[in-house]
TIVO-2410 file (N, C-alpha, C; in nm, 3 decimals):
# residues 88
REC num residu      c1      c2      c3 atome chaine
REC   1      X   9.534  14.403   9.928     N      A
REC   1      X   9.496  14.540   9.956    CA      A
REC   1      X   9.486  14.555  10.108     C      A
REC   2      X   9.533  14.650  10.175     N      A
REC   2      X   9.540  14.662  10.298    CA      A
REC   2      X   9.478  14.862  10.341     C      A
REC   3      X   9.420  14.866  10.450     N      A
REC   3      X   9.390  14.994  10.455    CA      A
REC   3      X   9.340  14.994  10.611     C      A
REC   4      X   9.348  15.216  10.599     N      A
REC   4      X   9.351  15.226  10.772    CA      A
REC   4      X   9.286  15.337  10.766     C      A
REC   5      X   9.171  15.351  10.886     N      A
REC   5      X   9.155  15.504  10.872    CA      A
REC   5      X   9.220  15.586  10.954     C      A
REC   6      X   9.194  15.732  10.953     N      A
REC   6      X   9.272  15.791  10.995    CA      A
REC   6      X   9.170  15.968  11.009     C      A
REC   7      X   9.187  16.009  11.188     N      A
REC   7      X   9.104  16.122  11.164    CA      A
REC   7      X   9.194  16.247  11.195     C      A
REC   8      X   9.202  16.335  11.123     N      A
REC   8      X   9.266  16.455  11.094    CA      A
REC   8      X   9.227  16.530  11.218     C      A
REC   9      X   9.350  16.554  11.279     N      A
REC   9      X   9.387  16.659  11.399    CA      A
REC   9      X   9.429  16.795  11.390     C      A
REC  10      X   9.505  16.817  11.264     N      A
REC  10      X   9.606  16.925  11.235    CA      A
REC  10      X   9.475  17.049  11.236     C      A
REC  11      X   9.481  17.150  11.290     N      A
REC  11      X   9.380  17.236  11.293    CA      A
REC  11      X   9.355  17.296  11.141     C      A
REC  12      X   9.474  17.284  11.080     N      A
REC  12      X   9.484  17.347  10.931    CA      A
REC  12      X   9.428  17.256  10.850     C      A
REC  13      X   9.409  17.159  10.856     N      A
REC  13      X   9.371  16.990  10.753    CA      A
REC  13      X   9.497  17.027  10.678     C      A
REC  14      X   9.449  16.907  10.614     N      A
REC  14      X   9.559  16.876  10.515    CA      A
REC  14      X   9.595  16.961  10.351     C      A
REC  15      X   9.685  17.076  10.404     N      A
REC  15      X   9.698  17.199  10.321    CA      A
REC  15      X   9.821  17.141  10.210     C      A
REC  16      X   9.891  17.250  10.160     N      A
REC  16      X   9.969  17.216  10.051    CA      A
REC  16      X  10.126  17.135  10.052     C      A
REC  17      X  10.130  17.225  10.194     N      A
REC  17      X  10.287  17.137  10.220    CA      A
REC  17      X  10.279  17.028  10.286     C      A
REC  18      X  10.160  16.955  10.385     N      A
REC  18      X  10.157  16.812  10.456    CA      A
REC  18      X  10.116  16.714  10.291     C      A
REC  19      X  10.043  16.791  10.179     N      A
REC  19      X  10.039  16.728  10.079    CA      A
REC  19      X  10.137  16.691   9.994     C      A
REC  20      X  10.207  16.770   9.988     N      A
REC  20      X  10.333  16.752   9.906    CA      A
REC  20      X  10.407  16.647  10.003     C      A
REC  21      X  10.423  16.628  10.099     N      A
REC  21      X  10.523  16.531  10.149    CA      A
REC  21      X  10.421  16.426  10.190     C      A
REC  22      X  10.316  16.426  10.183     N      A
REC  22      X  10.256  16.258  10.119    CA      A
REC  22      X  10.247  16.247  10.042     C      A
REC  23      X  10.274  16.277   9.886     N      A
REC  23      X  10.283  16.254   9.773    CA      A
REC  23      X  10.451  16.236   9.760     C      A
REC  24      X  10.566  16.264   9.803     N      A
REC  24      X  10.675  16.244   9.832    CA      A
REC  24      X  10.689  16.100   9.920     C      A
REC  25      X  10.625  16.055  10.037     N      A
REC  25      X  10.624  15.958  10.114    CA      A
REC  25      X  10.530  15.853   9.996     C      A
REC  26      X  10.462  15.870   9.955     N      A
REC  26      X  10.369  15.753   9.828    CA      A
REC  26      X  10.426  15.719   9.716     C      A
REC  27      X  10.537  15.855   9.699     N      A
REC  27      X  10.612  15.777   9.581    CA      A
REC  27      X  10.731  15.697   9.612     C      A
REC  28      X  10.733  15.691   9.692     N      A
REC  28      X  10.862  15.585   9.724    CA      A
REC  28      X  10.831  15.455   9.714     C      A
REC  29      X  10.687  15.390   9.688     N      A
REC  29      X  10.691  15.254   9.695    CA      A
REC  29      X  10.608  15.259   9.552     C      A
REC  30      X  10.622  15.122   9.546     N      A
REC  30      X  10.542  15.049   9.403    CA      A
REC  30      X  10.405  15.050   9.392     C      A
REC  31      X  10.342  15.055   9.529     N      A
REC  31      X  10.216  15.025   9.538    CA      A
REC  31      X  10.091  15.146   9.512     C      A
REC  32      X  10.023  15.130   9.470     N      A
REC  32      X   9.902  15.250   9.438    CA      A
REC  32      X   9.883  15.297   9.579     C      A
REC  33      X   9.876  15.419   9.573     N      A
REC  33      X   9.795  15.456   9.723    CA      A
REC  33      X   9.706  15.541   9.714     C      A
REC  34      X   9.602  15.550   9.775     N      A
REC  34      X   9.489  15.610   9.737    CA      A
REC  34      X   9.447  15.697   9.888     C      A
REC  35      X   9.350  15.790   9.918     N      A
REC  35      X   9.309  15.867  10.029    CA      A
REC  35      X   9.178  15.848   9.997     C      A
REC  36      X   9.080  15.834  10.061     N      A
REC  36      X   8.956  15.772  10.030    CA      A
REC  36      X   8.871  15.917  10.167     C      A
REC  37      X   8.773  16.016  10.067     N      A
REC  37      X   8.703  16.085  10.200    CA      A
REC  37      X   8.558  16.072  10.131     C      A
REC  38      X   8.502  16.007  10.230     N      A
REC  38      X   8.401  16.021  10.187    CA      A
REC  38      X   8.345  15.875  10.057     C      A
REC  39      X   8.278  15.974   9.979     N      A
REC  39      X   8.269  15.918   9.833    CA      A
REC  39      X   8.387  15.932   9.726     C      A
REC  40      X   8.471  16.013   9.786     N      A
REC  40      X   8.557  16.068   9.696    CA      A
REC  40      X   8.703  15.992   9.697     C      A
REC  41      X   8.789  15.963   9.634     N      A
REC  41      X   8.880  15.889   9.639    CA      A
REC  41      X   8.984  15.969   9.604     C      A
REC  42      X   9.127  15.935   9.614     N      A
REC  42      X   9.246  16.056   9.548    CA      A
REC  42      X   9.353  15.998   9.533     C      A
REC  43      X   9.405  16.031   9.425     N      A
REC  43      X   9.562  15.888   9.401    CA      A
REC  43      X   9.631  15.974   9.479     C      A
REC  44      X   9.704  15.980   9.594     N      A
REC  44      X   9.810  15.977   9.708    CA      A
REC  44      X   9.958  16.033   9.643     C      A
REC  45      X  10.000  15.976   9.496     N      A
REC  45      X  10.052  16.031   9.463    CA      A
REC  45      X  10.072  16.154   9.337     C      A
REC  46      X   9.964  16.231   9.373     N      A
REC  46      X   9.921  16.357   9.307    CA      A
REC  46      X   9.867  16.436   9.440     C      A
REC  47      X   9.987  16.529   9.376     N      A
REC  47      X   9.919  16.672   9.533    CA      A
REC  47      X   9.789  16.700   9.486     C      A
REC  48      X   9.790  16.761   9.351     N      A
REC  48      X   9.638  16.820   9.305    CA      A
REC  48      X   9.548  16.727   9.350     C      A
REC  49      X   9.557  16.594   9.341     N      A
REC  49      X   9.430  16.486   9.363    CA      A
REC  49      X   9.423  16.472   9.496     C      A
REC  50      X   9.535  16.482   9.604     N      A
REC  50      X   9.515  16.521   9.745    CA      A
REC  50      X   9.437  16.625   9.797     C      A
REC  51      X   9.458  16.771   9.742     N      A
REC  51      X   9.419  16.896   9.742    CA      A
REC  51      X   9.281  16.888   9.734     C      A
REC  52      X   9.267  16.838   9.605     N      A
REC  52      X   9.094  16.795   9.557    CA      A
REC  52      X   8.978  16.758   9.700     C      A
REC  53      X   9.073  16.673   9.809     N      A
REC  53      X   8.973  16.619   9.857    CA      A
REC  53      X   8.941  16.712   9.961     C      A
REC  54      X   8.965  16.828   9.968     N      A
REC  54      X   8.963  16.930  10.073    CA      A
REC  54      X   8.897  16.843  10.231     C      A
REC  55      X   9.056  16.793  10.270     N      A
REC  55      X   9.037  16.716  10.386    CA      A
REC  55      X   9.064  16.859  10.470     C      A
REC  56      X   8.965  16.851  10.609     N      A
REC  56      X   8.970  16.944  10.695    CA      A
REC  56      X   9.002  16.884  10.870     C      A
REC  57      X   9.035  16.973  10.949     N      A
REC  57      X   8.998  16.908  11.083    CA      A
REC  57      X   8.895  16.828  11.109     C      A
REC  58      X   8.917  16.720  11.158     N      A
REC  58      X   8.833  16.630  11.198    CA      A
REC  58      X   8.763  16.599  11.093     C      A
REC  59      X   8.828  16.545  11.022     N      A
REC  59      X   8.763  16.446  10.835    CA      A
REC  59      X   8.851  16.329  10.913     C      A
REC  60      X   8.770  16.239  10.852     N      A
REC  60      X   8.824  16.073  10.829    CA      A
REC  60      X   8.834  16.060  10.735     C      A
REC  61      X   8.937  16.005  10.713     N      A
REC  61      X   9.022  15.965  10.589    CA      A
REC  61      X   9.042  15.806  10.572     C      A
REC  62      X   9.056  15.754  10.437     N      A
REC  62      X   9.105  15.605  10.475    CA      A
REC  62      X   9.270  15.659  10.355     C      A
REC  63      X   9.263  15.542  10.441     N      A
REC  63      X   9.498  15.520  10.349    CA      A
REC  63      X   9.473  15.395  10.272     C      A
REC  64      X   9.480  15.375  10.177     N      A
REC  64      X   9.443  15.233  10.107    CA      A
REC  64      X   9.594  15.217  10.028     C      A
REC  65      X   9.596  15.056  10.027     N      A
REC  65      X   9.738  15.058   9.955    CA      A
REC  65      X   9.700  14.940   9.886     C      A
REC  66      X   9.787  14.892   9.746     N      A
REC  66      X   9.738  14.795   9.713    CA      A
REC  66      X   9.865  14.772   9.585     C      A
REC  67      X   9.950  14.636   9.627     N      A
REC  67      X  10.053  14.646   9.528    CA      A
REC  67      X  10.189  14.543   9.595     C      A
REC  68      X  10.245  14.497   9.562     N      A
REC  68      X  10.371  14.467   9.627    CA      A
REC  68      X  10.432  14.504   9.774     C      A
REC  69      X  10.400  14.605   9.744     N      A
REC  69      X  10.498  14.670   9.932    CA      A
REC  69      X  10.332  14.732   9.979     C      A
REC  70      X  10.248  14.697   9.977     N      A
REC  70      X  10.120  14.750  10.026    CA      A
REC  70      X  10.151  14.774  10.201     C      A
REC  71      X  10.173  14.690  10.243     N      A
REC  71      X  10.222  14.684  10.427    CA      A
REC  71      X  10.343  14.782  10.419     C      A
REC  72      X  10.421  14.757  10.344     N      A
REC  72      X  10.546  14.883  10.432    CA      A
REC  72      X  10.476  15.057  10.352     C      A
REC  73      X  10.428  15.044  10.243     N      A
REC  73      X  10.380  15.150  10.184    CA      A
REC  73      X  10.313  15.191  10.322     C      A
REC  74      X  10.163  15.134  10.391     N      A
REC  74      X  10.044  15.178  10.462    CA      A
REC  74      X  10.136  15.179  10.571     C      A
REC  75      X  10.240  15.166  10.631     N      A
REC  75      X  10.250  15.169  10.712    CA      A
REC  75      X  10.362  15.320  10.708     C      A
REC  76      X  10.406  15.351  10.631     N      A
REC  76      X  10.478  15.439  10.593    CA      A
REC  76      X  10.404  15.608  10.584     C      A
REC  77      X  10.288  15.607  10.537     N      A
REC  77      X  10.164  15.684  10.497    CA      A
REC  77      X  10.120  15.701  10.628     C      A
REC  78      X  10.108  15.614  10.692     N      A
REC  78      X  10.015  15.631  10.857    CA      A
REC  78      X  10.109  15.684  10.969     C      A
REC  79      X  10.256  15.656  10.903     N      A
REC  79      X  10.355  15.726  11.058    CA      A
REC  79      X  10.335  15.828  11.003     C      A
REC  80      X  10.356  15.859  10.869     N      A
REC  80      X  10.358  16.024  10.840    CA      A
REC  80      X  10.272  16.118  10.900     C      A
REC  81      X  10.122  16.049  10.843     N      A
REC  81      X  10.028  16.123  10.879    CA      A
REC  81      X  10.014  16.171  11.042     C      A
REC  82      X  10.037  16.019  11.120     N      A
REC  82      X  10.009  16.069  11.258    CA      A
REC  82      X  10.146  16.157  11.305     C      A
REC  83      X  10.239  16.177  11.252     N      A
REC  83      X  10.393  16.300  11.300    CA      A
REC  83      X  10.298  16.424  11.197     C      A
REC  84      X  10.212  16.438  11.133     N      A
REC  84      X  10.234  16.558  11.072    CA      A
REC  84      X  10.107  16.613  11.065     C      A
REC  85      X   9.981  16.505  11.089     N      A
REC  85      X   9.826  16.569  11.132    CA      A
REC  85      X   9.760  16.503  11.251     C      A
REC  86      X   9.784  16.416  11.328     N      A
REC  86      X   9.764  16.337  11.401    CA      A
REC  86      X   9.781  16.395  11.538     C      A
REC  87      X   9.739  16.340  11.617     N      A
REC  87      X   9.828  16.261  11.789    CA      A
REC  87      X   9.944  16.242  11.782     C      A
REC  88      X   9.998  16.349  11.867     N      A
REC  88      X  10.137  16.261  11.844    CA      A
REC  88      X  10.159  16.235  12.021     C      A
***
């Protein structure tokens, strides 16, 4: 299991369409991926369970991966995030 956090820049947080294309980027590998805010956890590949976690500006997030391709999965999840809510 490997994991990273990650703090939300995008002034919008993480709305329907940066969700949909991490649930698009999570399904490409084997490995479970999960979004962790808080207490609350969210399978990565479900928009609704993304949506759920009503991540906002400046939320910390964790990227958890856990599975076969766990490293290219987390590492895949974290370029996204930082090109699409992040620092760039």
């Amino acid at each position: 299991m490997v994991s990273r956090s990650f703090v939300v820049t995008e002034p919008l947080g993480l709305h329907l369409r940066p969700a949909g294309k991490l649930c698009e980027v999570s399904l490409k590998y084997q490995s479970r991926v999960q979004m962790k805010k808080g207490d609350y956890m969210a399978n990565a590949k479900s928009v609704l369970g993304i949506l759920a976690a009503r991540v906002q500006h400046g939320d910390e997030i964790e990227i958890i991966c856990d599975g076969a391709d766990e490293e290219e999965a987390l590492s895949a999840v974290i370029e996204f995030m930082q090109e699409s809510l992040g620092d760039q």
